[in-house]
N, C-alpha and C positions, 0 to 999 in steps of 0.2 A: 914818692910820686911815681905813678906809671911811665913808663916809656910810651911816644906816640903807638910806636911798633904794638905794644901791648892791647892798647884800645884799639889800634884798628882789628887785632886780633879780636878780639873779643865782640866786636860788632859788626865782623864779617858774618856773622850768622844772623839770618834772617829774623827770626823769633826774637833773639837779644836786641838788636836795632829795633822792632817794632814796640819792641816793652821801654825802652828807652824814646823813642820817640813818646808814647804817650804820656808817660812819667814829665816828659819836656811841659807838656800841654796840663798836667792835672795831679795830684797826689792821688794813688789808686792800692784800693787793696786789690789779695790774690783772687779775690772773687769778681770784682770790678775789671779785670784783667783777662780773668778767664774767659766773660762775658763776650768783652768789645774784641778780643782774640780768635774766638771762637777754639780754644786748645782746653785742654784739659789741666784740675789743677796740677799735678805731679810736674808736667812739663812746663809750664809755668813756676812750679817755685821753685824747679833744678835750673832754670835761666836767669831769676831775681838772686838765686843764693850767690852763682857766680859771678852777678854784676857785683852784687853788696860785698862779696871778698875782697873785690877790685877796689872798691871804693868808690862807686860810678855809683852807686845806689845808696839811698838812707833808710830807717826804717823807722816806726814809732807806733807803739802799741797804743791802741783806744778799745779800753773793755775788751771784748772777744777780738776785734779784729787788730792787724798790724797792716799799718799803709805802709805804701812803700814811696819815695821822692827822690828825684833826680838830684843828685850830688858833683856833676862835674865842677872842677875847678880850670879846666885847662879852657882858655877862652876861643883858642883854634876850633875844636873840636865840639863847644857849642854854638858856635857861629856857623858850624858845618851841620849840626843838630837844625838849627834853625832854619839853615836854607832848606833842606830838606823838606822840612814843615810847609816852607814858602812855596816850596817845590809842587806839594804831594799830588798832583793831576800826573804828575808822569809817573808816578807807582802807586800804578792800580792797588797792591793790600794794605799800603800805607792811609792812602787817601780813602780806603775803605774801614780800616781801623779810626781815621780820626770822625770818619761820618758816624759814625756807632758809636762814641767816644761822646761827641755831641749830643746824641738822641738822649745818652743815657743819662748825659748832666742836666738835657732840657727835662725829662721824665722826672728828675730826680730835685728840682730844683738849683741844681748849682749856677748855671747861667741866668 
């Protein structure tokens, strides 16, 4: 198991926390990712690989692509996930991430 110290580490960086926030909200591949990110894939799957070492992230392969899903186990730390969510109007690329995150599932059928 992670130590807190470890997670917060790891989701001091902006990029990680917003791939994790969305992962909260949806199972997404790197492409899916890339999308509502607006980043490129490379940096994108150098931020997935070190969440999924961690164990913060899961993965599963369907045909060509591999989704990736939000695996915490520590219940602090998604309740702190969560607020955040509840939050997202006070951080503008978060609450910009989950508008485009939306669009993509209403375009795509998921909602």
């Amino acid at each position: 198991m992670l130590r807190l110290s470890e997670i917060f580490k790891l989701l001091s960086d902006e990029t990680r926390l917003r791939i994790v926030i969305l992962l909260k909200e949806d199972e997404l591949c790197v492409c899916e990712l890339c999308g509502v990110l607006e980043l490129s894939q490379p940096k994108v799957s150098k931020h997935l690989a070190k969440l999924k070492d961690k164990g913060l992230v899961d993965s599963r392969r369907d045909e060509q692509y591999i989704y990736y899903s939000l695996s915490i186990q520590n219940k602090i730390i998604d309740t702190m996930i969560q607020e955040i969510i509840n939050n997202k109007e006070e951080f503008q690329s978060l609450n910009k991430d989950l508008l485009r995150l939306k669009n993509k599932n209403l375009y795509s059928g998921k909602i």
